[in-house]
N, C-alpha and C positions, 0 to 999 in steps of 0.2 A: 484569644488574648489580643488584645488591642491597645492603642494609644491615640488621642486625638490631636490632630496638629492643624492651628491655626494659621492661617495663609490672609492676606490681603490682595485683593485684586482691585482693579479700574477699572468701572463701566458705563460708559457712556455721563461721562467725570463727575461720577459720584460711587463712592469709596463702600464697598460692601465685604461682608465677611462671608466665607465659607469656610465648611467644616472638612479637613479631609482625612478619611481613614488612613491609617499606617496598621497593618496586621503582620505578626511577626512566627515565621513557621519555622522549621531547623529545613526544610527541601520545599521546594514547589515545582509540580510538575507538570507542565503546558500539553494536554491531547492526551486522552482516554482513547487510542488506539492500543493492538496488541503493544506496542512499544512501552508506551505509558502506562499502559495498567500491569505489565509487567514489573515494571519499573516500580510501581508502587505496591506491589505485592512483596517484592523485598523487601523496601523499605518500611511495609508497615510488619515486620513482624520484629522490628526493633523496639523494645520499650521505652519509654519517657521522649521519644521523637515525635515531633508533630510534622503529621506532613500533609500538604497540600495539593488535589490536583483539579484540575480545572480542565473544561472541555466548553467549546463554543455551542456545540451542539447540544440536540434533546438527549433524555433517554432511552434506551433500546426499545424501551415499550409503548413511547412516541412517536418512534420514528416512522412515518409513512410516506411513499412515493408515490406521485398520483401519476406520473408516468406508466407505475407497471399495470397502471388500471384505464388509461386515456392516454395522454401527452403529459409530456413535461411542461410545467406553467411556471416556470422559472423562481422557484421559492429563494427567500431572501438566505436561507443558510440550510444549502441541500439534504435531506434526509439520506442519499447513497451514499456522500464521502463525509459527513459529519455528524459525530452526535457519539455518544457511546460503542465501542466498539470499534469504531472508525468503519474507513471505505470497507475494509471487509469484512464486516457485520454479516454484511448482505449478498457475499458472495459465497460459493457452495463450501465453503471453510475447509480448504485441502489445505493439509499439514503436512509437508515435504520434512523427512526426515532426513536430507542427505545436504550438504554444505555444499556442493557443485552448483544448486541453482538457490534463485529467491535474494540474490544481492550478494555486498561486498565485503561481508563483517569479517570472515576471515582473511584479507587482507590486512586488517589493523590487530584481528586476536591470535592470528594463527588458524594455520587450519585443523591442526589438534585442539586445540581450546575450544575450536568454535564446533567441533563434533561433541565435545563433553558439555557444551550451552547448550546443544540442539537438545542433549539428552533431557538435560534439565528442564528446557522448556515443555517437552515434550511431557514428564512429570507432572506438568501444572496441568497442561491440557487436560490430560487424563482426571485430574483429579477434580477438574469441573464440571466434566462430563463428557470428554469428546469420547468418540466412537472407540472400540479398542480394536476393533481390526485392522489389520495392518495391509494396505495394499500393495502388491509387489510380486514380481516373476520371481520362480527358482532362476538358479544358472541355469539350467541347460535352455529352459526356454527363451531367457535371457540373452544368451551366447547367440543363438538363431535366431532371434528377433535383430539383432544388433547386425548382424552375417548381412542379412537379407536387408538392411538399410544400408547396407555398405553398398552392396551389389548397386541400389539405385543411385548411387552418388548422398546418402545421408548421412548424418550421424546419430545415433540413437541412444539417448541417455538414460537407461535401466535406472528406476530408482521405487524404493518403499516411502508409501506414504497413507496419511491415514484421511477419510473423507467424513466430514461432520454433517455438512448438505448446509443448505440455506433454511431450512427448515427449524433446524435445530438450533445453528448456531447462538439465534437471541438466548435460549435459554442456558446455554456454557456461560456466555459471556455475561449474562446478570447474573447466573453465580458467583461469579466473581465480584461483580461490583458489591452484592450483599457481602460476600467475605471479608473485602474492604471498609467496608462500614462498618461492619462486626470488630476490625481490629484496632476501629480508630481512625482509621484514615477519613479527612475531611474531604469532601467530592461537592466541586459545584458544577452545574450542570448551564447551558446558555451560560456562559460566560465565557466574552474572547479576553486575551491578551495583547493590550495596547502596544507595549514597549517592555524591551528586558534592561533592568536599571544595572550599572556597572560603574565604580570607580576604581581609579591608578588603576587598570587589568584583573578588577575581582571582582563577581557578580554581587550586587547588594541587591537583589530581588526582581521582582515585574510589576507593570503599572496592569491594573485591569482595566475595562472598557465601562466600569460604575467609578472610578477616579480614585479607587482602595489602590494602596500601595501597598507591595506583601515584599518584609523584607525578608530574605534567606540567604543563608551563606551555599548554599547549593540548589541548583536551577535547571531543570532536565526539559531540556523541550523536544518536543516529537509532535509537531505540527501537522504529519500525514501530506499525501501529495497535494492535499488542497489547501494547507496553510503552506507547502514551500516558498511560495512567493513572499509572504511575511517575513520568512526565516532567513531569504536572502537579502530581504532591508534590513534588516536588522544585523548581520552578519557582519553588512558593510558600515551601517554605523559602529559598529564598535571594530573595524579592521582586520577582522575573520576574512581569510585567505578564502577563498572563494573559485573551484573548478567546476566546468560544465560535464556533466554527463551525457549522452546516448540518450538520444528520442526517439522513442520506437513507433512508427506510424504501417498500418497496415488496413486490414479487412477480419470481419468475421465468419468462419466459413461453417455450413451447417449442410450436413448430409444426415442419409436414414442412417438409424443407428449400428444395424445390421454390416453396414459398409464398414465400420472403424471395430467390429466387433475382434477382430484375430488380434489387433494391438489392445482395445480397451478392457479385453474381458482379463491377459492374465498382465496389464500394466495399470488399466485407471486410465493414466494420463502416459501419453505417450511426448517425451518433447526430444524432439526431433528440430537438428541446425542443417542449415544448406551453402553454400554458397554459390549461386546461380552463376550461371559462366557469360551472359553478357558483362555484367557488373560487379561480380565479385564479394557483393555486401554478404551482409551477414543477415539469413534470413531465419527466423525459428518459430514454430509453435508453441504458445503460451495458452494456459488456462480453458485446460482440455474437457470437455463438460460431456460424462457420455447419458443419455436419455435425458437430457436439459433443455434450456430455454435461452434464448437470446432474448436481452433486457438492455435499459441504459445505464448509462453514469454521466451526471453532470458535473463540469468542471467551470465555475465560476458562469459565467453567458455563454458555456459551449456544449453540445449534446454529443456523446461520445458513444463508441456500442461496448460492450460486452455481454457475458452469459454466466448463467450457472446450474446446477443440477439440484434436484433436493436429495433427503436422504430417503425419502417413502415414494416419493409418486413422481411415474416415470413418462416421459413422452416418446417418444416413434426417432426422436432426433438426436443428433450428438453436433454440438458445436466445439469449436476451436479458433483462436488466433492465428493467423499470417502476418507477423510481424517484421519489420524492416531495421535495422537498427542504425542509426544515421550519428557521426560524431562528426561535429564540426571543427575547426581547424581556424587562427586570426585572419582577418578581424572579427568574425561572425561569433558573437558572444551570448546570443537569445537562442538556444534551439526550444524553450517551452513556447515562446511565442510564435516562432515558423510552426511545429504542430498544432496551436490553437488556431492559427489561420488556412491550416487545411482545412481543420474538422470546421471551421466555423464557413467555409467554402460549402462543404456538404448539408451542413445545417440551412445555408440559405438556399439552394437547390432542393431540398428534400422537407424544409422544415422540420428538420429535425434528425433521423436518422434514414440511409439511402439501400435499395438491396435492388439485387442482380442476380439474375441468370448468369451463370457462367457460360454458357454457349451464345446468352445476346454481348456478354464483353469480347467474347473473343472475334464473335460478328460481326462487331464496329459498330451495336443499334443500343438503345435504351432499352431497358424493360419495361413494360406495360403493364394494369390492373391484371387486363385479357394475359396474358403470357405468362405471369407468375401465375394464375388462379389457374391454364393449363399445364402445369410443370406438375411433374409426382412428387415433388417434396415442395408440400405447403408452410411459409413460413412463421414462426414460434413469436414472431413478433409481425401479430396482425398489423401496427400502427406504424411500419415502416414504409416510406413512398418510393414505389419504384422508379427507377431511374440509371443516370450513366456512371460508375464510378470511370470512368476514363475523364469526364467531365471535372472530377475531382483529386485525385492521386496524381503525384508528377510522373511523368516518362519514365524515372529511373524505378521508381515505386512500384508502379504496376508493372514494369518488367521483373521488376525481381520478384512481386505476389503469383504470377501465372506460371514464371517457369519454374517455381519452388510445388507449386501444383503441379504441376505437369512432373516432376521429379516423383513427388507424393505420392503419385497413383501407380509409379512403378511398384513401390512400396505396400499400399493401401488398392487393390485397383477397386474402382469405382468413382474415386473423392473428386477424378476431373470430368465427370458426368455433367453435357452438357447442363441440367438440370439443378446442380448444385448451387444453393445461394450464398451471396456474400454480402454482406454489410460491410457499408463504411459511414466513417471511418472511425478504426479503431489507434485508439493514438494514447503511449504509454510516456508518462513524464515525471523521468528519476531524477528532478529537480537537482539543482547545482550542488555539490559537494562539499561539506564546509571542512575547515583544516581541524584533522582532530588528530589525537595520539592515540595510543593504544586503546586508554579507557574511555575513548570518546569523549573526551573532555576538550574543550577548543582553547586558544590561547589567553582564554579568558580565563583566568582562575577561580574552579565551583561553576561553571556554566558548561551544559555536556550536552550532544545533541546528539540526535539519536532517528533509530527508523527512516521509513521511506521518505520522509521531508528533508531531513540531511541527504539525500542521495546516499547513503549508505545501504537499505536494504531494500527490499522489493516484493517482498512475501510475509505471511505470517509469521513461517518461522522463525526466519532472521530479525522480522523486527520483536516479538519477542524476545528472544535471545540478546538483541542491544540491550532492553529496559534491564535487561538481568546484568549486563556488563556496566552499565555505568548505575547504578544501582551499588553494585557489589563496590565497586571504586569508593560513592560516597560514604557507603557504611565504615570502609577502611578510612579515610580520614578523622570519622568520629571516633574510630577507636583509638586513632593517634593521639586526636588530643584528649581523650578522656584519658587516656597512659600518662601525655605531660601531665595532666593535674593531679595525678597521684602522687602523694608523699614517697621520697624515698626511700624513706626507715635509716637514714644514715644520724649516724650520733645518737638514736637512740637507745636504753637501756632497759632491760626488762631482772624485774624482780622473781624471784623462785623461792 
């Protein structure tokens, strides 16, 4: 449903008409990631609602990376972080079933609430396809795992989760988009979001980037890490309070699989926090991949590492994250920009992404063709140029990535094996945090953000579980006012 509204412009002074769409939805929702398609799974099973969601990117069945087949050729709107599904389409789709990690929703829901969303979302998953086993130690093995990371100065967070692979994932998640379409919900695909429209403090819709204006009384956006930078222009245009998060810059580290087997066989994913004693930070393991692959991610003109595992077919190796997690403090207000100028430091150095011998970093030398192609572990990502990460990581950084290995292998022994590679730079950005209340709604009244582009969540889970909390918020509004417009039976009389 439509209206067409005429406008008059001046160009080049002579007076021309153009036609501009106004389409009018009851929600429109900005980013087909878990956030968003979540998000819209509530809300389409509400009758006589029309809802909108819109995503910049292709379809999941579109989406190709010529990176994971050559290099990255810098496409105009990335395949890894955008398009259906969002950035983690394409990563090995682990579903952490526990509120302790994966973001900060349970600070705004509770942490009761947010273990009874995890459930929920957990539900959906299932019921699209994910995996149904559930990964995870008994206690006792639990309790000794956790013992023996004490002993090395660790801490070890015991948790159940279920693993999809990257393999599979495309096809969970166009189930869902068909679901979507089966219950009505309108899905446009390549199409960004210009501007989110707002007067006196209440959303009246979003401009799109074809000059359609869609108005709605309620407006969910989940922009994903690659649209946060839009979401904080926009924040500030309309005077959304606005706090920085934790930038987590580190390495990718990849040993034989055999070495991470006593953690990954009865955990999965083992995530393990340190804190190094020159420095103090806060070092941790993220996105623990066992018989995987190290692959990229692009982040606007930056080439960034990560990894992931499938669910069938398995390699010799087991990658993981070494991450640093850095909070700045006035006047330093940019921490996404200080991590794009690392990695983009490694990018011009390596063209691209950089890997290392652990034994030539701790040497003081660079690694070479010759010396990685001598090492017993051959790296999963042929297209990486060997090189110095000392060259790249600040002082404080690589103090804290070697002695959190060096801690690690008390734990794990072998993982500080001269021979062990690292990629850099890996670099995590939980975009600025917009001021929301409970239900994720911002001061904006009907405008609710959500997911890892709010800096609210950081994982599948949680961002799932947002779309379902501000979701569930706008559904309650509609029911209040479809209650005002009910008659109230008063003064009237019935005959018998």
């Amino acid at each position: 449903m439509y209206t067409v509204v005429r406008e008059h412009t001046s160009l080049d002074a002579t007076r021309r008409e153009r036609q501009q769409v106004t389409e009018h939805y009851d929600a429109v929702i900005v980013g087909a990631g878990p956030a968003g398609i979540f998000a819209a799974l509530e809300l389409g099973t509400r009758p006589g609602r029309s809802v909108l969601l819109v995503e910049k990117g292709r379809g999941i069945e579109k989406r190709h990376c010529p990176a994971r087949e050559t290099h990255c050729v810098g496409c105009t709107s990335c395949d890894i972080t955008t398009g259906w599904g969002g950035a983690g389409a394409f990563s090995d789709g682990k579903l952490t079933l526990t509120g302790e990690v994966g973001g900060w929703l349970g600070e705004f829901v509770g942490h009761e609430a947010l273990s009874a969303l995890l459930a929920d979302a957990d539900r959906l998953w299932l019921k699209y396809g994910a995996d149904v086993t559930v990964h995870g130690p008994d206690p006792s093995v639990a309790e000794e795992l956790v013992q023996r990371a004490s002993v090395a100065g660790m801490q070890l967070l015991p948790m159940h989760l279920r693993h999809i692979g990257t393999d599979r994932s495309p096809a969970v998640l166009q189930a869902m988009r068909e679901h979507l379409e089966g219950m009505g919900v309108h899905i446009r695909m390549r199409t960004g979001v210009v501007s989110i429209r707002a007067q006196d403090g209440t959303v009246q819709g979003v401009e799109l980037d074809d000059g359609t204006l869609v108005d709605a009384d309620a407006v969910i956006v989940a922009p994903g890490r690659e649209g946060a930078e839009w979401l904080s222009e926009q924040a500030e245009g309309l005077d959304i309070e606005l706090s920085n998060n934790a930038v987590d810059i580190g390495v990718r580290v990849e040993v034989p699989a055999h070495i991470m087997e006593p953690v990954t066989t009865p955990l999965y994913e083992a995530k393990l926090i340190h804190y190094p004693p020159t420095f103090q930070d806060r070092v941790r393991t993220f996105c623990m991949n066992p018989y995987g692959e190290v692959t990229t991610e692009l982040y606007g003109d930056i080439v960034t590492v990560n990894g992931h595992s499938y669910a069938a077919d398995r390699t010799q190796y087991t990658n993981f994250a070494v991450l640093v997690s850095q909070t700045f403090t006035h006047p330093f207000r940019e921490p996404i920009t200080y991590g794009r100028s690392i990695a983009k430091l490694a990018n011009l150095l390596g063209e691209g992404i950089l890997v290392q011998r652990l034994g030539d970093l701790r040497s003081g030398r660079r690694s070479t063709q010759q010396r990685i192609a001598s090492s017993s572990v051959r790296p999963t990502m042929p297209s990486a140029t060997p090189g110095d990460l000392a060259c790249v990581l600040p002082y404080r950084h690589l103090t804290d990535v070697l002695e959190f290995i060096g801690a690690m292998d008390a734990f794990v022994p072998g993982v500080a094996s001269p021979d062990t590679l690292l990629y850099g730079v890996e670099v995590k950005f939980y975009s600025s945090r917009l001021d929301v209340d409970r239900n994720l709604m911002t001061r904006v009244n009907g405008l609710y953000a959500i997911g890892d582009g709010a800096g609210i969540t950081r994982g599948l889970m949680q961002s799932s579980a947002s779309g379902l909390v501000a979701a569930r918020a706008v559904v309650r509004t509609w029911e209040a006012a479809a209650n005002r417009r009910k008659p109230s039976g008063r003064g009237s009389q019935s005959v018998g």
